[in-house]
matplotlib code that plots the C-alpha trace (Angstrom):
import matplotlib.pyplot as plt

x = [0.0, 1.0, 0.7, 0.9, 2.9, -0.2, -1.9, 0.7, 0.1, -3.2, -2.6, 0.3, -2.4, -5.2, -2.9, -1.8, -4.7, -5.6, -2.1, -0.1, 3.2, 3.5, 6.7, 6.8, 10.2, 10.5, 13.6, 14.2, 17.5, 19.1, 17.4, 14.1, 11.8, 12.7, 12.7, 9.8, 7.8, 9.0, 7.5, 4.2, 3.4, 4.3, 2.2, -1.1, -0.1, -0.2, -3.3, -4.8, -3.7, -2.6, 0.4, 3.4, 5.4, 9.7, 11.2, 14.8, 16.4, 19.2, 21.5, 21.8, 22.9, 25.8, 28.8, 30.3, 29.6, 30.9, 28.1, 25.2, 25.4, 26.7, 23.2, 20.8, 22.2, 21.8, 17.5, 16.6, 18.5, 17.1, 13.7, 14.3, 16.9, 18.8, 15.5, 18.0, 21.1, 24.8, 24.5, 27.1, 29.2, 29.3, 31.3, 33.8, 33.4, 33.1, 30.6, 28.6, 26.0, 22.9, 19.5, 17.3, 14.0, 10.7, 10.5, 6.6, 6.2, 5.3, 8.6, 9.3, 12.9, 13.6, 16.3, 18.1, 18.5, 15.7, 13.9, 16.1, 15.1, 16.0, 13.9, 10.9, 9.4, 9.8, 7.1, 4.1, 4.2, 7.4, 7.5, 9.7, 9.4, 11.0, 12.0, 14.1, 18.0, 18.4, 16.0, 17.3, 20.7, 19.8, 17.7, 20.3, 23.2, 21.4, 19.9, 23.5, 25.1, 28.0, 28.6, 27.6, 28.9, 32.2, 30.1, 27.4, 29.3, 30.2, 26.9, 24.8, 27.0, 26.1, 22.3, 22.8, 24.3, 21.2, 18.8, 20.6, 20.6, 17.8, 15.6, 13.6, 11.1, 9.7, 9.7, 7.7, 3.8, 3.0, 5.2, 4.8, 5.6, 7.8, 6.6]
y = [0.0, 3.6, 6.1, 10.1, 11.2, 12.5, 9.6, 7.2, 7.5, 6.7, 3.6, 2.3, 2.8, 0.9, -2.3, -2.5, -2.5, -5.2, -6.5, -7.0, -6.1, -4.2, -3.5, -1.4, -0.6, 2.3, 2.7, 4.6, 6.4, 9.4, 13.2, 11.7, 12.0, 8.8, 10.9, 12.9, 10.6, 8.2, 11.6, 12.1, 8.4, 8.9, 11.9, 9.9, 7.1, 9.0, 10.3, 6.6, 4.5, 3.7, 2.0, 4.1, 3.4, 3.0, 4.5, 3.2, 5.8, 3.5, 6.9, 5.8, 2.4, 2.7, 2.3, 5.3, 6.3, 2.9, 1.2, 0.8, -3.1, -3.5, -1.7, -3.6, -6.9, -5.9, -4.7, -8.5, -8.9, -5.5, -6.5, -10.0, -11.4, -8.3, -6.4, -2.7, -1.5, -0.6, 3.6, 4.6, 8.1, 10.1, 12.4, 10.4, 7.8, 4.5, 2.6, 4.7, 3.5, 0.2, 1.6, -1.0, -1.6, -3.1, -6.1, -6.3, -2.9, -1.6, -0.5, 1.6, 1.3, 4.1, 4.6, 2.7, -0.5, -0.9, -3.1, -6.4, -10.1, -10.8, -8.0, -7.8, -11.2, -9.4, -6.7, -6.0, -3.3, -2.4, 0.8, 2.2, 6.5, 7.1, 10.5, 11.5, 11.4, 14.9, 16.2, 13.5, 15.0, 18.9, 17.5, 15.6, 17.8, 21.0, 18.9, 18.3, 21.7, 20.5, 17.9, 14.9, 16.9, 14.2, 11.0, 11.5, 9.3, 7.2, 6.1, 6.4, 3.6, 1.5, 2.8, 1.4, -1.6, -2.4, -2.0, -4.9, -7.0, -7.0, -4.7, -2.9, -1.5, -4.5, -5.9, -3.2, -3.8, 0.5, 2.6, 6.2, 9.0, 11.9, 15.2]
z = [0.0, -0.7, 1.6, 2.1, 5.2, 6.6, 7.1, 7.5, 11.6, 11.1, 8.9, 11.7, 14.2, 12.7, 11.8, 15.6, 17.1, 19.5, 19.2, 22.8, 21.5, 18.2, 16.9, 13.8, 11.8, 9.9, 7.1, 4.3, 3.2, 4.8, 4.8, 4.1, 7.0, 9.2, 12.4, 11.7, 11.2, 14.0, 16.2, 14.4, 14.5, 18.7, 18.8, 17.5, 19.5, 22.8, 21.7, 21.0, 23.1, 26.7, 26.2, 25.7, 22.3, 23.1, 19.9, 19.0, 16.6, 14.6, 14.8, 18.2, 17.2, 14.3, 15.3, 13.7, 10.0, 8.6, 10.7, 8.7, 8.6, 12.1, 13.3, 10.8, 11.9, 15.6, 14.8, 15.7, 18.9, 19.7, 19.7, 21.2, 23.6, 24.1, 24.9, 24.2, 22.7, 23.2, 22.2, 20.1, 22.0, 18.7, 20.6, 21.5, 19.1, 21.1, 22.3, 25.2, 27.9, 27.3, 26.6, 28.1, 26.4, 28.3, 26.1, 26.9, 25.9, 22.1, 20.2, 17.0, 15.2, 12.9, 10.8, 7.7, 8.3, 10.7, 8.0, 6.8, 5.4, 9.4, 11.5, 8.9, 10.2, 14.0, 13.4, 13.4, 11.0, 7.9, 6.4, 4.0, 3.8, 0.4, -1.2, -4.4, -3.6, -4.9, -1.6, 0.9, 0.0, 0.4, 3.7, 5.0, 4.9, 6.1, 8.9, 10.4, 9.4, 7.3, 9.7, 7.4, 3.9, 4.0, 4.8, 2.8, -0.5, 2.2, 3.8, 0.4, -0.9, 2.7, 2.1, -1.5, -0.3, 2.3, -0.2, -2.9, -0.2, 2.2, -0.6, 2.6, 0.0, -1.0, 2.3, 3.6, 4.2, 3.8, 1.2, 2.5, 0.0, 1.7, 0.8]

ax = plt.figure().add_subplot(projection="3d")
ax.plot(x, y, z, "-o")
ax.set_aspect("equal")
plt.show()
């Protein structure tokens, strides 16, 4: 199914409902909307239901700007046995402190990678959010102020990479179109 943005909250909301757990993954490549949608599908969850949704940003997850893979393959384990995440210290570029998820509790994973061959048959809903490279780019690099301008090649060639392999697109059960 294609969807608009708008009412891609909406559409994540009715395909949860009655279930105890749902755990929705959210990809698409860089500067197009992951994050900003991860918060508007929050803000009509709060306003829907009584169980508070954990949201796991995958920027939290790489392990530097080489880690693309490393966080996709760790999405499973996230949502099962591991029930959290090592963050990654940007900063100081090591691994930082464990984020501890509820593993009872509903959970959102945003960010490229989030949907693989491997995590897809662990939620409850898959989205991809796609956008032309051309705005994803101008997006993307104005978001971080010059701070992702020499990793963008870098990480569109990982992004590239992720999509041959575990082709999150086709995986995904809702196909929203960024605006």
């Amino acid at each position: 199914m294609i969807a608009r943005v708008a009412d891609a909250p909406g559409l994540v909301l009715e395909r949860v409902e009655g279930v105890v757990r749902p755990v929705v993954l959210l990809d698409g490549g860089s500067g197009s909307g992951k994050t900003s949608l991860a918060a508007r599908i929050v803000e009509e969850w709060q306003r829907r239901r009584t169980d508070r949704l954990q949201v796991v940003s995958l920027d939290d997850v790489y392990p530097g700007w080489e880690g693309l893979a490393v966080a996709a393959a760790a999405v499973p384990a996230i949502l099962g046995e591991a029930a959290g995440y090592r963050r990654w210290d940007w900063a100081r570029s090591m691994p930082g402190g464990w984020s501890a998820l509820n593993p009872a509790r509903p959970v959102l994973v945003e960010g490229c990678g989030a949907l693989t061959r491997a995590s897809a048959p662990l939620a409850t809903v898959r989205l991809w959010l796609e956008a032309p490279e051309p705005i994803r780019k101008v997006r993307a690099l104005a978001r971080d102020q010059g701070g992702f301008d020499p990793y963008w090649d870098m990480w569109a060639a990982q992004e590239r990479s992720h999509w041959r392999q575990d082709e999150p697109r086709t995986l995904a059960d809702l196909v929203v179109q960024a605006s």
